[in-house]
N, C-alpha and C positions, 0 to 999 in steps of 0.2 A: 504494500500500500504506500502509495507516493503523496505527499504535501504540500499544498499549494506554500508559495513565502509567504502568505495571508497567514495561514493555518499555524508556519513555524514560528514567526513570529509571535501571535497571539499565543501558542504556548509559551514556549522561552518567555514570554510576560509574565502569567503564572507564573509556572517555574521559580522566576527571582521573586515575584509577590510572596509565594511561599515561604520562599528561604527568609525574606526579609521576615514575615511575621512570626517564624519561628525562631529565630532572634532577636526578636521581641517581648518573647514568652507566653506566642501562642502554644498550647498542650501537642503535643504530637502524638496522633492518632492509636489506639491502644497495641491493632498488630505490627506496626512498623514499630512502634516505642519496645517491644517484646522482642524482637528482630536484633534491636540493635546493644540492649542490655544483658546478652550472654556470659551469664557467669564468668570470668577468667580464673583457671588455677594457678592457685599461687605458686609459684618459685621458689626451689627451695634450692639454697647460694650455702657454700662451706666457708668458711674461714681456717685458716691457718694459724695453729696458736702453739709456738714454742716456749718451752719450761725454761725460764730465765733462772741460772743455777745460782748468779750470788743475790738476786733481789730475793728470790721465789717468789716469783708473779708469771702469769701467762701474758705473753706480750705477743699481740696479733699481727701477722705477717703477711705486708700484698692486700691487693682488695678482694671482695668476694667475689666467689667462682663455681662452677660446676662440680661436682662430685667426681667428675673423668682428670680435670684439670686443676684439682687440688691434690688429686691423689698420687699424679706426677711430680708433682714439687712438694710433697709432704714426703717421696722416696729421695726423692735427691737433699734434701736436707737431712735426713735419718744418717744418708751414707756420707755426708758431710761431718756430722757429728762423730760416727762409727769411726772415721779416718782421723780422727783429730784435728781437723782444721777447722773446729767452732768448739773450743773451749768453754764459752758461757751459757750455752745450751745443754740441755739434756734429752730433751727427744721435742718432735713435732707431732700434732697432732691432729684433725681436722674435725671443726664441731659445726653441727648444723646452725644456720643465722635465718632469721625470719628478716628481708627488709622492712624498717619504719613505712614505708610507704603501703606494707601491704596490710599493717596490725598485727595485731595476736589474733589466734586463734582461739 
């Protein structure tokens, strides 16, 4: 089905009238409002947290990461330590982090 420019126009009118009023805080229609609010699961990110041997405190290493890509740099720091070339460490470790942005659970 073809459109006359009358036709396209006059939609694409709509169209922005729309967007304008729903940026205004017209309500957005229930199934499209339902469409668009799909649950997202949350993310669940590791941290890296090595045993600081003369504080004794956990002191967090790196930003948070996936469970595949914390678990590679949680072995390289292990055999780091293992070799003696980090003295003020005692082991690493990886604990799970919830982001602030997503709340508790």
């Amino acid at each position: 089905m073809s459109f006359t420019r009358r036709q396209k126009k006059r939609m694409y009118a709509e169209y922005l009238s729309n967007i304008e009023q729903e940026r205004n805080g017209r309500p957005i229609p229930g199934e499209i409002r339902e469409r668009m609010t799909k649950e997202k699961e949350p993310d669940m990110l590791w941290q890296i947290m090595v045993h600081d041997r003369d504080a004794n405190v956990l002191v967090p290493m790196g930003p948070m990461k996936s469970k595949d890509a914390v678990g590679i740099s949680v072995e390289a720091i292990n055999r780091q330590i293992a070799q003696g070339q980090r003295r003020d460490w005692t082991k690493a470790e990886a604990y799970p982090m919830t982001p602030i942005t997503q709340g508790a659970y």
